[in-house]
N, CA, C, O and CB atoms as a CASP TS submission, in Angstrom:
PFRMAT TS
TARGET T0000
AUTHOR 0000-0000-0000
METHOD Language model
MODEL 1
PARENT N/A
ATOM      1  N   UNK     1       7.124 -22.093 -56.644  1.00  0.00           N
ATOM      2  CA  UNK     1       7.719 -21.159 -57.556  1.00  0.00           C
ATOM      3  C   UNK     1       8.600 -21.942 -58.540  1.00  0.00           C
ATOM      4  O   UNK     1       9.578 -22.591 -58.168  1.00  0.00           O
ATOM      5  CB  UNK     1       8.532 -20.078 -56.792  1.00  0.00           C
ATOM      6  N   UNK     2       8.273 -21.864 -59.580  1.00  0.00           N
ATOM      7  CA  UNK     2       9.243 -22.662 -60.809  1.00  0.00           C
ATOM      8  C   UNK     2      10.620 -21.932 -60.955  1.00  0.00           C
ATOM      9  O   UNK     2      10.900 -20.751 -61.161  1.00  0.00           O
ATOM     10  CB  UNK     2       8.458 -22.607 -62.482  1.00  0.00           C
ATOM     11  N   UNK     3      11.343 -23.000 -60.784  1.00  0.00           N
ATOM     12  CA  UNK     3      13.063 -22.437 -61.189  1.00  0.00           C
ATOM     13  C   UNK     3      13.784 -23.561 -61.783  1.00  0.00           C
ATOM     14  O   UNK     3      13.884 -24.699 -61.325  1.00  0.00           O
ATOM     15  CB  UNK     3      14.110 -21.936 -59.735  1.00  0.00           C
ATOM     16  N   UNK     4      14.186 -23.170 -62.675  1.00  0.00           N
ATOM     17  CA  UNK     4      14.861 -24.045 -63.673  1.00  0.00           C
ATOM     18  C   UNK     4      16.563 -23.701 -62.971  1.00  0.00           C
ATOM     19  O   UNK     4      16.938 -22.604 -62.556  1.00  0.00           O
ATOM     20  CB  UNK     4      14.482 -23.462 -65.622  1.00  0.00           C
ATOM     21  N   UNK     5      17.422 -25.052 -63.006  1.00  0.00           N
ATOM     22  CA  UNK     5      18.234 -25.245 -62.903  1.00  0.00           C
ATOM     23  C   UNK     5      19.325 -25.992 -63.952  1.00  0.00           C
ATOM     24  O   UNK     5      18.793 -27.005 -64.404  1.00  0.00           O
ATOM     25  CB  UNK     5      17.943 -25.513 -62.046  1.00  0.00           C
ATOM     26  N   UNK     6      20.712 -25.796 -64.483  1.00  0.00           N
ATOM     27  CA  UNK     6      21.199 -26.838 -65.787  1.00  0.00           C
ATOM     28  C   UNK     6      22.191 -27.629 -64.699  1.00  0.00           C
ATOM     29  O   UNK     6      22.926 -26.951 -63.982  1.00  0.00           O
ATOM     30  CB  UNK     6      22.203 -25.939 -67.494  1.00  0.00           C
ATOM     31  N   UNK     7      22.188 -28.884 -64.614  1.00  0.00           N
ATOM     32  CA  UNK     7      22.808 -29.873 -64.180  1.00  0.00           C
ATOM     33  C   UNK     7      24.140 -30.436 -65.427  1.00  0.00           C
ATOM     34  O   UNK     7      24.210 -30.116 -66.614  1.00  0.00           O
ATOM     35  CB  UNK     7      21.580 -30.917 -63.824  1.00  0.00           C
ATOM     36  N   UNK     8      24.840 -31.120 -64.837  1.00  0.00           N
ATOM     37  CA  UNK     8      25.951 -31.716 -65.503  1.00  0.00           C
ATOM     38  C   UNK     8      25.107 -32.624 -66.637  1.00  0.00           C
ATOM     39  O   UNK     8      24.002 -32.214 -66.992  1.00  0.00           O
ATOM     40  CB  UNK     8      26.997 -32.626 -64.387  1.00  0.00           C
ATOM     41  N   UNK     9      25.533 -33.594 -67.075  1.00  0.00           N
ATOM     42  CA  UNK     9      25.042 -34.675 -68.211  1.00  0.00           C
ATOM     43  C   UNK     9      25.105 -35.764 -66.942  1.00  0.00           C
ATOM     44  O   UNK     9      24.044 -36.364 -66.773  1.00  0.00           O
ATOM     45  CB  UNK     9      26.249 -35.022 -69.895  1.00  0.00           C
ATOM     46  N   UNK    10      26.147 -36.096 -66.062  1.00  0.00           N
ATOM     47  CA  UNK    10      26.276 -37.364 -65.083  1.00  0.00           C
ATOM     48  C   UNK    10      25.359 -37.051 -64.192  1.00  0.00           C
ATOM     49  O   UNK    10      24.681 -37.948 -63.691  1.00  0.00           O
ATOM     50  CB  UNK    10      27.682 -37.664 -64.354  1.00  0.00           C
ATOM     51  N   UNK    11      25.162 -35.594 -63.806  1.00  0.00           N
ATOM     52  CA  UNK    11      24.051 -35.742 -62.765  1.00  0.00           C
ATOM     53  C   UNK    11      22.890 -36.275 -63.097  1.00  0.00           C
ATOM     54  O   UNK    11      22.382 -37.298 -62.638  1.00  0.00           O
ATOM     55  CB  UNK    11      23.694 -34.618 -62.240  1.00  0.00           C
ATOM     56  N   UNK    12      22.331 -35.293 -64.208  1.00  0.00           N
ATOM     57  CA  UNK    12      21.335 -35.397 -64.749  1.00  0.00           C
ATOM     58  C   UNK    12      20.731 -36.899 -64.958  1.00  0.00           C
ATOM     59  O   UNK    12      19.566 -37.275 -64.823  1.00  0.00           O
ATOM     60  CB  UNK    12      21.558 -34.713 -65.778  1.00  0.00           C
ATOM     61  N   UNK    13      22.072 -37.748 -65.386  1.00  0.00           N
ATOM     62  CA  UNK    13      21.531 -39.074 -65.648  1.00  0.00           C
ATOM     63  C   UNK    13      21.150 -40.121 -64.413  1.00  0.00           C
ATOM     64  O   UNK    13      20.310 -41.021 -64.398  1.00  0.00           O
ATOM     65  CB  UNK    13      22.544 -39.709 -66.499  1.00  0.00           C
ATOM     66  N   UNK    14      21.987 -39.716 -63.482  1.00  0.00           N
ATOM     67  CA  UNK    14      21.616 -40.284 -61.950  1.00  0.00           C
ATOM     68  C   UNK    14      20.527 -39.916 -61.201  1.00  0.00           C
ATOM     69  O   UNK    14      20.110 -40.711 -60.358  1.00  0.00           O
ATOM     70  CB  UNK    14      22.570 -39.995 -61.045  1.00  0.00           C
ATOM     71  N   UNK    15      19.542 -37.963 -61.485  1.00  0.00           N
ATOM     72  CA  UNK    15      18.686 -38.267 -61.258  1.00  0.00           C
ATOM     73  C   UNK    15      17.622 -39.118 -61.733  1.00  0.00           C
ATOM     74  O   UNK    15      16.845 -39.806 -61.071  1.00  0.00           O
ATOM     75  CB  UNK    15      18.579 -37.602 -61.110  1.00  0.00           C
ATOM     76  N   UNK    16      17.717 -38.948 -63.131  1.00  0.00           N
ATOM     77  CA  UNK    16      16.286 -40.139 -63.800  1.00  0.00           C
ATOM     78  C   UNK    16      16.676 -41.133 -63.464  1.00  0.00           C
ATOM     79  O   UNK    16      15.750 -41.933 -63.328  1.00  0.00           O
ATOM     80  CB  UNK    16      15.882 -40.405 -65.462  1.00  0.00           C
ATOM     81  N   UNK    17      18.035 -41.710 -63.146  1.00  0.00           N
ATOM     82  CA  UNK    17      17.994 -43.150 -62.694  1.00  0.00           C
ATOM     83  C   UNK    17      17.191 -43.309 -61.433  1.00  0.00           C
ATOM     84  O   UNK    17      16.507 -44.329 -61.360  1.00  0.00           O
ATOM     85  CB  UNK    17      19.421 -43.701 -62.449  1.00  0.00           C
ATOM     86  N   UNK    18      17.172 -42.679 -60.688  1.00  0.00           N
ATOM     87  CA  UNK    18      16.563 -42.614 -59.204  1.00  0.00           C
ATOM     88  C   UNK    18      15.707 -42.262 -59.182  1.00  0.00           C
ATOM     89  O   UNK    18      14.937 -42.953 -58.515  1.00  0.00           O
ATOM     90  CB  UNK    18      16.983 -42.036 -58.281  1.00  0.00           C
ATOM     91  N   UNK    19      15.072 -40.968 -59.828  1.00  0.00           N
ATOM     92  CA  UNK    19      13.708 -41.006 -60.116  1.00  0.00           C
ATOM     93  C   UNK    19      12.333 -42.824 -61.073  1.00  0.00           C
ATOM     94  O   UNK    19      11.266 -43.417 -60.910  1.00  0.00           O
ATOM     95  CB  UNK    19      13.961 -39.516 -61.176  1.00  0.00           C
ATOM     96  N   UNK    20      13.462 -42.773 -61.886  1.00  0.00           N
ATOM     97  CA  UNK    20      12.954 -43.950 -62.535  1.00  0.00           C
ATOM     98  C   UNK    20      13.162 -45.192 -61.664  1.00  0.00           C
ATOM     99  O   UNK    20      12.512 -46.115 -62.155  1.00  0.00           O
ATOM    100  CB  UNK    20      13.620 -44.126 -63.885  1.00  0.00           C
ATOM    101  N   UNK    21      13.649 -45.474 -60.842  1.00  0.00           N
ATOM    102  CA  UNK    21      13.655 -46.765 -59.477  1.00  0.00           C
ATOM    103  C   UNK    21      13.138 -46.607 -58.632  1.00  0.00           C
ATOM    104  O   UNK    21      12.816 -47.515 -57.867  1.00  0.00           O
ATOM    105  CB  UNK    21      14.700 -47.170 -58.770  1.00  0.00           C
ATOM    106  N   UNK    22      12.796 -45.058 -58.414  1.00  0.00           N
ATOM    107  CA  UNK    22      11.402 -45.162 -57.205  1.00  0.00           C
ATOM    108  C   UNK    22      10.457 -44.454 -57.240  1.00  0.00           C
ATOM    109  O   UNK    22       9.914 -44.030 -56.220  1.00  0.00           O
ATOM    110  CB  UNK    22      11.618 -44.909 -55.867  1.00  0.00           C
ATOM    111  N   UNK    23      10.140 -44.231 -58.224  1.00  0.00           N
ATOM    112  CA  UNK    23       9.123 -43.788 -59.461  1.00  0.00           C
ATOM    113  C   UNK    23       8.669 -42.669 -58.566  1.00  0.00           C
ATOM    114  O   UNK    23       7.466 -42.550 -58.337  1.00  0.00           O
ATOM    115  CB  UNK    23       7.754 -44.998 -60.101  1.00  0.00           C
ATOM    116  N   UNK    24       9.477 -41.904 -58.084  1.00  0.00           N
ATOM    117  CA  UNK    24       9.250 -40.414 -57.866  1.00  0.00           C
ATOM    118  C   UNK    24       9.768 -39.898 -59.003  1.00  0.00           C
ATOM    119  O   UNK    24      10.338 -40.375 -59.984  1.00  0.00           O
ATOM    120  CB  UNK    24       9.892 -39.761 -56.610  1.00  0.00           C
ATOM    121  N   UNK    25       9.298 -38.327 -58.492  1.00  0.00           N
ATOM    122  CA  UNK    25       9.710 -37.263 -59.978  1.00  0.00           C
ATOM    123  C   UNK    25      11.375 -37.003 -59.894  1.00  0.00           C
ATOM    124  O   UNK    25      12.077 -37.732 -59.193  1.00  0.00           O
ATOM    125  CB  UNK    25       8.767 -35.337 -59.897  1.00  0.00           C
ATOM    126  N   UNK    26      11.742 -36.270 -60.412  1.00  0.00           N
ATOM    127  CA  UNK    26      13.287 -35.697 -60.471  1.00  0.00           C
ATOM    128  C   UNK    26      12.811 -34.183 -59.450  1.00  0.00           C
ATOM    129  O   UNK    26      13.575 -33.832 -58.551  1.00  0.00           O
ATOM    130  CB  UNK    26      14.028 -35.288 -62.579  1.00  0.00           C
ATOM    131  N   UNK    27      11.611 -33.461 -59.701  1.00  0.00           N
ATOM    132  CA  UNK    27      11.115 -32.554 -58.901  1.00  0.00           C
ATOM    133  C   UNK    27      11.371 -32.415 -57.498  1.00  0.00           C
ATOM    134  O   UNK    27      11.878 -31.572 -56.758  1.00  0.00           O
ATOM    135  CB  UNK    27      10.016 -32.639 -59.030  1.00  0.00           C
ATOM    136  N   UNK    28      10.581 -34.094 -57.349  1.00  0.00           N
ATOM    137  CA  UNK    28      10.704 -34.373 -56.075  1.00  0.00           C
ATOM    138  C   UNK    28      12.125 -34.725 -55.288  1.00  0.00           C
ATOM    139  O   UNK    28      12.362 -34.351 -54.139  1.00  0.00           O
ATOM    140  CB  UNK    28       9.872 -35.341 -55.982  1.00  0.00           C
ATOM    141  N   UNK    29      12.790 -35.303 -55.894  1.00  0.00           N
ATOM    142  CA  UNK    29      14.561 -35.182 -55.286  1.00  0.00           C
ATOM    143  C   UNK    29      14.841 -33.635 -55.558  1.00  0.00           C
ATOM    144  O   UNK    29      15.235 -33.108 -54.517  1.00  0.00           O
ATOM    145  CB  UNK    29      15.982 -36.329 -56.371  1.00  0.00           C
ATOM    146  N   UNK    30      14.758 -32.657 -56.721  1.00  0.00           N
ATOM    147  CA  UNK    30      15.819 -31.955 -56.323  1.00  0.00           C
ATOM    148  C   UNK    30      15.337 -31.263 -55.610  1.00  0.00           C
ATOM    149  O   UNK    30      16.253 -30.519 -55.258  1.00  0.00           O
ATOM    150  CB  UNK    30      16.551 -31.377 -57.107  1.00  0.00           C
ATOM    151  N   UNK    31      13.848 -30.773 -54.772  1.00  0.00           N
ATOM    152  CA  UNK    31      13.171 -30.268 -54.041  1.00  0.00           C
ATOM    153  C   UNK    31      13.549 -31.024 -52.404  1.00  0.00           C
ATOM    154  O   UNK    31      13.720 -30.355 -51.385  1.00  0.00           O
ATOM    155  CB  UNK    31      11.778 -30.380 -54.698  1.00  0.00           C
ATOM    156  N   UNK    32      13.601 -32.107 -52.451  1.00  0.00           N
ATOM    157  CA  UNK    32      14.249 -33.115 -51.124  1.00  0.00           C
ATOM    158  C   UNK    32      15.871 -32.436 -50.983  1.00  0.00           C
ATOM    159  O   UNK    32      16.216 -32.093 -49.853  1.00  0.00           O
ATOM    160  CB  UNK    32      14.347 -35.256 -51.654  1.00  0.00           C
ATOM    161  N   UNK    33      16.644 -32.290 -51.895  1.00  0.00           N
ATOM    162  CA  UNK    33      17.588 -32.111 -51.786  1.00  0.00           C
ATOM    163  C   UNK    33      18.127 -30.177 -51.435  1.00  0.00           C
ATOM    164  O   UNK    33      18.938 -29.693 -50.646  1.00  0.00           O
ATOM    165  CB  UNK    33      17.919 -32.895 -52.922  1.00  0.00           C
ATOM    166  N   UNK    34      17.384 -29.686 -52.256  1.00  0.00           N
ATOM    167  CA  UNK    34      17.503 -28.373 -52.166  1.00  0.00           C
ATOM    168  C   UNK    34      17.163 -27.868 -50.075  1.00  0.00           C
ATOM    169  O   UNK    34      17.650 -27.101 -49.245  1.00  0.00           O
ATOM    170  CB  UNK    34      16.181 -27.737 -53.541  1.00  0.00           C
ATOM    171  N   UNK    35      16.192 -28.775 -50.138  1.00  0.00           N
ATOM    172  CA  UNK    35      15.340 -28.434 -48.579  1.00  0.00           C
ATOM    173  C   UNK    35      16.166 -28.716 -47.594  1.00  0.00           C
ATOM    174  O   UNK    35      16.115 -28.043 -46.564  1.00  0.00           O
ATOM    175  CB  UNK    35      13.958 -29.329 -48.202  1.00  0.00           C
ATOM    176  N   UNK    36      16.837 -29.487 -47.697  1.00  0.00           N
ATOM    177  CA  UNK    36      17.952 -30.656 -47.130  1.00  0.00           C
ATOM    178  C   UNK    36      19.373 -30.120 -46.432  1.00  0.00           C
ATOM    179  O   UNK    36      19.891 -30.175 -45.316  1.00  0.00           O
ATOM    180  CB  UNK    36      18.469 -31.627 -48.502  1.00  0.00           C
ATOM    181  N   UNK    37      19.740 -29.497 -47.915  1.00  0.00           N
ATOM    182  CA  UNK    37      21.038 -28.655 -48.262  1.00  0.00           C
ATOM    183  C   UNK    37      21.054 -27.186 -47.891  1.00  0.00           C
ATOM    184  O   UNK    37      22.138 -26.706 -47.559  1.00  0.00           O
ATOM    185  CB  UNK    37      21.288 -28.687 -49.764  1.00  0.00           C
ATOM    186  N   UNK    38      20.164 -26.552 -47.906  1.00  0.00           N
ATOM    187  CA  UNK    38      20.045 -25.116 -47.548  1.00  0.00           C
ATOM    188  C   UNK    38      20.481 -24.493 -46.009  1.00  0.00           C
ATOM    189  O   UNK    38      21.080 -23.454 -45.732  1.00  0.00           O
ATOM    190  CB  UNK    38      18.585 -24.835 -47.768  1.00  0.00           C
ATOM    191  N   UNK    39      19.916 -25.591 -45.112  1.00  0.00           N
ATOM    192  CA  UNK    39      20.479 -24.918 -43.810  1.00  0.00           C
ATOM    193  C   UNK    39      21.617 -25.375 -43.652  1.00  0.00           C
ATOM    194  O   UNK    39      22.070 -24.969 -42.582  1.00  0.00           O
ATOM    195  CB  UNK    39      19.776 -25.100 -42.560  1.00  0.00           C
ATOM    196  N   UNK    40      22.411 -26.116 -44.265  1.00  0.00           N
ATOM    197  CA  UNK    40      23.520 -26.463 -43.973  1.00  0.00           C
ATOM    198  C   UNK    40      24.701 -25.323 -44.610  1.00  0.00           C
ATOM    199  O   UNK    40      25.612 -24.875 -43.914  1.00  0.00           O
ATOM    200  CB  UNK    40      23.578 -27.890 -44.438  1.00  0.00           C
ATOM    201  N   UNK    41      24.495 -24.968 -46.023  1.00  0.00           N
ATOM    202  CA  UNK    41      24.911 -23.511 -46.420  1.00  0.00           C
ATOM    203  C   UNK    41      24.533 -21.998 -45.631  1.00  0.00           C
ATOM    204  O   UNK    41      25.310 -21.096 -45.320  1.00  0.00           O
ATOM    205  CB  UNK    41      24.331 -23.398 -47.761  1.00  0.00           C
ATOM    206  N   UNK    42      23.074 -22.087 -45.441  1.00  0.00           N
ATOM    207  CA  UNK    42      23.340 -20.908 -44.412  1.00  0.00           C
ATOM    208  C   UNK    42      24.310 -20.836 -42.921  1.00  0.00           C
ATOM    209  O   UNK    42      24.764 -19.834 -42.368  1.00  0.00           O
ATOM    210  CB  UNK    42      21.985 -20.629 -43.977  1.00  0.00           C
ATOM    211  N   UNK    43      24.380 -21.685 -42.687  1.00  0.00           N
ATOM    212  CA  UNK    43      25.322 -21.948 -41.881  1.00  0.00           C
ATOM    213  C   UNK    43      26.589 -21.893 -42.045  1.00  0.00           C
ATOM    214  O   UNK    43      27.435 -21.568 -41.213  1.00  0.00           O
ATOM    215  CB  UNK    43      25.174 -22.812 -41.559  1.00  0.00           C
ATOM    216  N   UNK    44      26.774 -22.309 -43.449  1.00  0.00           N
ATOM    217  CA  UNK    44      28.349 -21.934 -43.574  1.00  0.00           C
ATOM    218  C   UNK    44      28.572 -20.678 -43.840  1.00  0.00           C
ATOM    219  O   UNK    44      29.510 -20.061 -43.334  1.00  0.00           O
ATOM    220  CB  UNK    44      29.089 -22.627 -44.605  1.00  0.00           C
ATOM    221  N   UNK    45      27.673 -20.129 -44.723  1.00  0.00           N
ATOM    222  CA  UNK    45      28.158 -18.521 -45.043  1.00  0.00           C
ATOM    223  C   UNK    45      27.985 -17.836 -44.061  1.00  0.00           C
ATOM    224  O   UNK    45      28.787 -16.903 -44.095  1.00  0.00           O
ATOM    225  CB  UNK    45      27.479 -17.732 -46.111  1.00  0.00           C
ATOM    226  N   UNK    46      27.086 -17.784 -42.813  1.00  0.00           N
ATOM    227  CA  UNK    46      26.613 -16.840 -41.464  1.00  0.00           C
ATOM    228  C   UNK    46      28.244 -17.214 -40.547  1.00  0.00           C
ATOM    229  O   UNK    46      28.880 -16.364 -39.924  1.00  0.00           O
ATOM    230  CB  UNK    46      24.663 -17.637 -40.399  1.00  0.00           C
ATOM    231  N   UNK    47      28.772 -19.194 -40.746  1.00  0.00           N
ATOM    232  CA  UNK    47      30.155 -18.890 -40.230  1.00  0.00           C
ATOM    233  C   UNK    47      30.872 -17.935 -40.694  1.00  0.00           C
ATOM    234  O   UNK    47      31.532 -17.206 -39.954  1.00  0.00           O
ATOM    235  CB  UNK    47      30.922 -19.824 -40.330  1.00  0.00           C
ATOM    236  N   UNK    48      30.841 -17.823 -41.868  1.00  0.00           N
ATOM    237  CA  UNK    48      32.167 -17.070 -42.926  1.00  0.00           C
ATOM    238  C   UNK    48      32.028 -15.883 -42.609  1.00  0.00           C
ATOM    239  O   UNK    48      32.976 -15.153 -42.321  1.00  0.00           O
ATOM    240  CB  UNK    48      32.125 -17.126 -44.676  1.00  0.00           C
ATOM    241  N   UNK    49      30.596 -15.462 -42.620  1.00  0.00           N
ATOM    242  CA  UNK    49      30.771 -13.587 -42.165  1.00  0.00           C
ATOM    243  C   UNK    49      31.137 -13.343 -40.848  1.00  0.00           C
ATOM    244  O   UNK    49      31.765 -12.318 -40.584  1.00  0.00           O
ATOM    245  CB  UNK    49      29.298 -12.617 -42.243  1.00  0.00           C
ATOM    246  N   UNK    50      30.839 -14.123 -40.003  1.00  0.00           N
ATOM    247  CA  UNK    50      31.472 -14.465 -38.449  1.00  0.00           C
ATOM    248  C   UNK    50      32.833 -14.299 -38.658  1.00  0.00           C
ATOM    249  O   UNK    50      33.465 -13.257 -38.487  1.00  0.00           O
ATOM    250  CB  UNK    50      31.205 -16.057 -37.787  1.00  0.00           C
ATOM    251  N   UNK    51      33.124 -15.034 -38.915  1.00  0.00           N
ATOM    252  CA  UNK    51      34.843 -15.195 -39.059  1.00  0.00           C
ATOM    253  C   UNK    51      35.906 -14.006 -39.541  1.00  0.00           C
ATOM    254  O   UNK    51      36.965 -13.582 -39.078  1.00  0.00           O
ATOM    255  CB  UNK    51      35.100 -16.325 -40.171  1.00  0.00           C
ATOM    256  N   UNK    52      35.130 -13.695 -40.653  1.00  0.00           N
ATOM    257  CA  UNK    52      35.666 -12.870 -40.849  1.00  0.00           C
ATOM    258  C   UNK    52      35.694 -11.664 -40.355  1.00  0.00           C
ATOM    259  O   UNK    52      36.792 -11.123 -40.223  1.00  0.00           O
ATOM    260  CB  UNK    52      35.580 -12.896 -41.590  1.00  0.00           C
ATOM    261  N   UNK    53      34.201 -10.805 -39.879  1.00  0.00           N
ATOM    262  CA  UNK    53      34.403 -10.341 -38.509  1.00  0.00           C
ATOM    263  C   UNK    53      35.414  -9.959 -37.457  1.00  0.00           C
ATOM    264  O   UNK    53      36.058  -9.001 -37.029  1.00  0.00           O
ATOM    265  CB  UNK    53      33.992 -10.969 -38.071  1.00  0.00           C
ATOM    266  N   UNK    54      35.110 -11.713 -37.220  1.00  0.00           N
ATOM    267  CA  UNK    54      36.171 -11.789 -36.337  1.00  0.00           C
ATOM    268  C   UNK    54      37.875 -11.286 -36.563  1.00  0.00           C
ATOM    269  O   UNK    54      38.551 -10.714 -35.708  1.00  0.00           O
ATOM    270  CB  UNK    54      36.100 -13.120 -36.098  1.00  0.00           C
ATOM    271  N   UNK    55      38.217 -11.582 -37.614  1.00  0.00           N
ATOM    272  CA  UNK    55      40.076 -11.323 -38.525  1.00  0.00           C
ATOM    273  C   UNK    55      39.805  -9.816 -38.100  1.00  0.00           C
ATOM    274  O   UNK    55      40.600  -9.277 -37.330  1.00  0.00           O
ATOM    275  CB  UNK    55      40.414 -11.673 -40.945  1.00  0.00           C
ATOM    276  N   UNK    56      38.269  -8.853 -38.772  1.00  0.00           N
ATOM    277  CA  UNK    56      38.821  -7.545 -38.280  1.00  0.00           C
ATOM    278  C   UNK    56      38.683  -7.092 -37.351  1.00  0.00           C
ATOM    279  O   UNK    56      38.485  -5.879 -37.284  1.00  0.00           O
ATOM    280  CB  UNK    56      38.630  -6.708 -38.754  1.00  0.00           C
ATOM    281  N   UNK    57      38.725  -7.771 -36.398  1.00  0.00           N
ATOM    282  CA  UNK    57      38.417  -7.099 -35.083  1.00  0.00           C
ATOM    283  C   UNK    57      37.043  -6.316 -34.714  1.00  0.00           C
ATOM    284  O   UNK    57      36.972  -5.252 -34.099  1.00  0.00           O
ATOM    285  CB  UNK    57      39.440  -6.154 -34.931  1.00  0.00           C
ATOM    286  N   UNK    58      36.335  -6.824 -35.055  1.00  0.00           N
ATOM    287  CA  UNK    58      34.796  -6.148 -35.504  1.00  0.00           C
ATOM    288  C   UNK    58      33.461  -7.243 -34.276  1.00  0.00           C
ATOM    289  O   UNK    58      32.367  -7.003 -33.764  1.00  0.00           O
ATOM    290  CB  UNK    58      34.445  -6.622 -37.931  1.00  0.00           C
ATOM    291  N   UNK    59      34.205  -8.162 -34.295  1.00  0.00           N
ATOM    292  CA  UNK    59      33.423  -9.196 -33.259  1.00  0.00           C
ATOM    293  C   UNK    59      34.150  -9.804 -31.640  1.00  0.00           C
ATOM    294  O   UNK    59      35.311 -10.202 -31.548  1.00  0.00           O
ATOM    295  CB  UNK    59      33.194 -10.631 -34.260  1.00  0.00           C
ATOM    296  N   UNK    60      33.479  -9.767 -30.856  1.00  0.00           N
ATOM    297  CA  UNK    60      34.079 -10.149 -29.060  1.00  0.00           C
ATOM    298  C   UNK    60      34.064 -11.821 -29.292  1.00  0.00           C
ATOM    299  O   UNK    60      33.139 -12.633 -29.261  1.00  0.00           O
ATOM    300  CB  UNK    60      32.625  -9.528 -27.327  1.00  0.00           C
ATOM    301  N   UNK    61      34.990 -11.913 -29.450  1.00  0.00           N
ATOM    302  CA  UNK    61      35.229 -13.311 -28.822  1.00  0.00           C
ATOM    303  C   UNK    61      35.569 -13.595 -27.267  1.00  0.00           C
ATOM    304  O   UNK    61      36.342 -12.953 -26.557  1.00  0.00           O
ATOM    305  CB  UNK    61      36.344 -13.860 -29.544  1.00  0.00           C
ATOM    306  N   UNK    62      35.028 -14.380 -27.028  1.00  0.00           N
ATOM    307  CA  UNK    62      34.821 -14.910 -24.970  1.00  0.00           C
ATOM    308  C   UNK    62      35.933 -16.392 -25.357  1.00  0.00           C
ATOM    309  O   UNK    62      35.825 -17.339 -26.134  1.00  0.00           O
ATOM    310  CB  UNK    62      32.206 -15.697 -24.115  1.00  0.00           C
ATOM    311  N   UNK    63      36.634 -16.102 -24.686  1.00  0.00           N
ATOM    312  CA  UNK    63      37.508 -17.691 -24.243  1.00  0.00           C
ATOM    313  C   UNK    63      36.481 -18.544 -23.373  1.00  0.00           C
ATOM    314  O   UNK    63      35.429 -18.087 -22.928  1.00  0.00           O
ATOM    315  CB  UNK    63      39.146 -17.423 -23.074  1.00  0.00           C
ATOM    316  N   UNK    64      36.875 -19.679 -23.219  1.00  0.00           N
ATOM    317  CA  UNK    64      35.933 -20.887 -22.414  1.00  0.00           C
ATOM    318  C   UNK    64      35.840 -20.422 -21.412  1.00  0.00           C
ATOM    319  O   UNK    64      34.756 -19.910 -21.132  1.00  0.00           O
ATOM    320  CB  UNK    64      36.371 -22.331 -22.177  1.00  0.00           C
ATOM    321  N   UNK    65      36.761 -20.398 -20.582  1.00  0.00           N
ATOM    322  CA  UNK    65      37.012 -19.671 -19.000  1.00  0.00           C
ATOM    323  C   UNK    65      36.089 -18.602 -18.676  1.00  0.00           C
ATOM    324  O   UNK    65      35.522 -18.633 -17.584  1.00  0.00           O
ATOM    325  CB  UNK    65      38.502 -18.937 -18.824  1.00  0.00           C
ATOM    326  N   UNK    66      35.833 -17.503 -19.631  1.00  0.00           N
ATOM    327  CA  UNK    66      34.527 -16.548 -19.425  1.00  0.00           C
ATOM    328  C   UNK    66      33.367 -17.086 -19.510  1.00  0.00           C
ATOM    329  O   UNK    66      32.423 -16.929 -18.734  1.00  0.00           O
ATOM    330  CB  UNK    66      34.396 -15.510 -20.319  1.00  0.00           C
ATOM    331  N   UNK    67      33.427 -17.879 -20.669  1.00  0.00           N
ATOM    332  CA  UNK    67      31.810 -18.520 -21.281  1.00  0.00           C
ATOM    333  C   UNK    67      31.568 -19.225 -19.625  1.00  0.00           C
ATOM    334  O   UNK    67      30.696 -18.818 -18.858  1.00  0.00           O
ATOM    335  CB  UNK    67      31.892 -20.150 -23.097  1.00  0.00           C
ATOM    336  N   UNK    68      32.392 -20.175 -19.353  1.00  0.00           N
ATOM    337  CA  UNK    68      31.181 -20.949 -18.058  1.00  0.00           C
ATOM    338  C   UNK    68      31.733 -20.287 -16.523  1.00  0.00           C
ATOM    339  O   UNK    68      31.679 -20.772 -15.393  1.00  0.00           O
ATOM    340  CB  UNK    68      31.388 -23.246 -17.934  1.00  0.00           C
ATOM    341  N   UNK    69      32.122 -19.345 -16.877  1.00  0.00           N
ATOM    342  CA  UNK    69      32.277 -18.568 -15.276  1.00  0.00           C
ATOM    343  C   UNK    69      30.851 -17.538 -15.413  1.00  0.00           C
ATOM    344  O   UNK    69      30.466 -16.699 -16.227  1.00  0.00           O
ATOM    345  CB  UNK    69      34.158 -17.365 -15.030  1.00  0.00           C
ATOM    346  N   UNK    70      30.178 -18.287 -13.769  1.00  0.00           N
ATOM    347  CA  UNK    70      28.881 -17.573 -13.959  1.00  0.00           C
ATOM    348  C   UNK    70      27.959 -18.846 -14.025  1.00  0.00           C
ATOM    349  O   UNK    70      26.914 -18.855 -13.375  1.00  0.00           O
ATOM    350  CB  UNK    70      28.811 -16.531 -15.377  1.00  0.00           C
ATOM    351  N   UNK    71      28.367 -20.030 -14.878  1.00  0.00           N
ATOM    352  CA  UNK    71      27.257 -20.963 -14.939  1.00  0.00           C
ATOM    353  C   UNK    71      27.150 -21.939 -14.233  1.00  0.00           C
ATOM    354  O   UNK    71      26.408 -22.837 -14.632  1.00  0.00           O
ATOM    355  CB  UNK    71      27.102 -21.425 -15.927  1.00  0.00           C
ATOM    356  N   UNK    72      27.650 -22.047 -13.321  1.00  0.00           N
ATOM    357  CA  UNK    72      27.877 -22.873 -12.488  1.00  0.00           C
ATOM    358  C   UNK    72      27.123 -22.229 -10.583  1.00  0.00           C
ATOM    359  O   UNK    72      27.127 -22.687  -9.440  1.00  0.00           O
ATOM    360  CB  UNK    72      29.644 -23.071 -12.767  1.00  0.00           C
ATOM    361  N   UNK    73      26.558 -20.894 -11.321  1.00  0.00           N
ATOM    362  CA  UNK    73      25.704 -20.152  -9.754  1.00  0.00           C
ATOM    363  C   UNK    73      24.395 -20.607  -9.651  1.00  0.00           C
ATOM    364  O   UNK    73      23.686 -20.243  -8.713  1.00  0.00           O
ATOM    365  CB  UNK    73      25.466 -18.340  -9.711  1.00  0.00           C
TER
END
């Protein structure tokens, strides 16, 4: 699926540098990078709605002491 993205002027110039030294595309990094980067953001925002959740009293938090009582049968 084509999606255009506008980069800084410094980025921009560091990808063609890197594209142009290992004569991959710029495609191909920001596609490496996008793939790369994504579960690491879903992860932060799925923390953040967690969390916050949690502030309203909307989510059970278990202390340690509950979590491994039981795992040890």
């Amino acid at each position: 699926m084509p999606t255009s993205v506008r980069l800084s002027e410094e980025t921009e110039k560091r990808l063609d540098a890197l594209a142009a030294r290992t004569g991959r595309s710029k495609a191909f990094y920001l596609r490496e990078m996008i793939e790369s980067g994504i579960e690491d953001l879903e992860d932060y925002y799925l923390a953040t709605e967690v969390m916050e959740r949690i502030k309203r009293g909307e989510e059970k938090v278990m202390s340690s002491e509950e979590f491994w009582r039981g795992l040890d049968d």
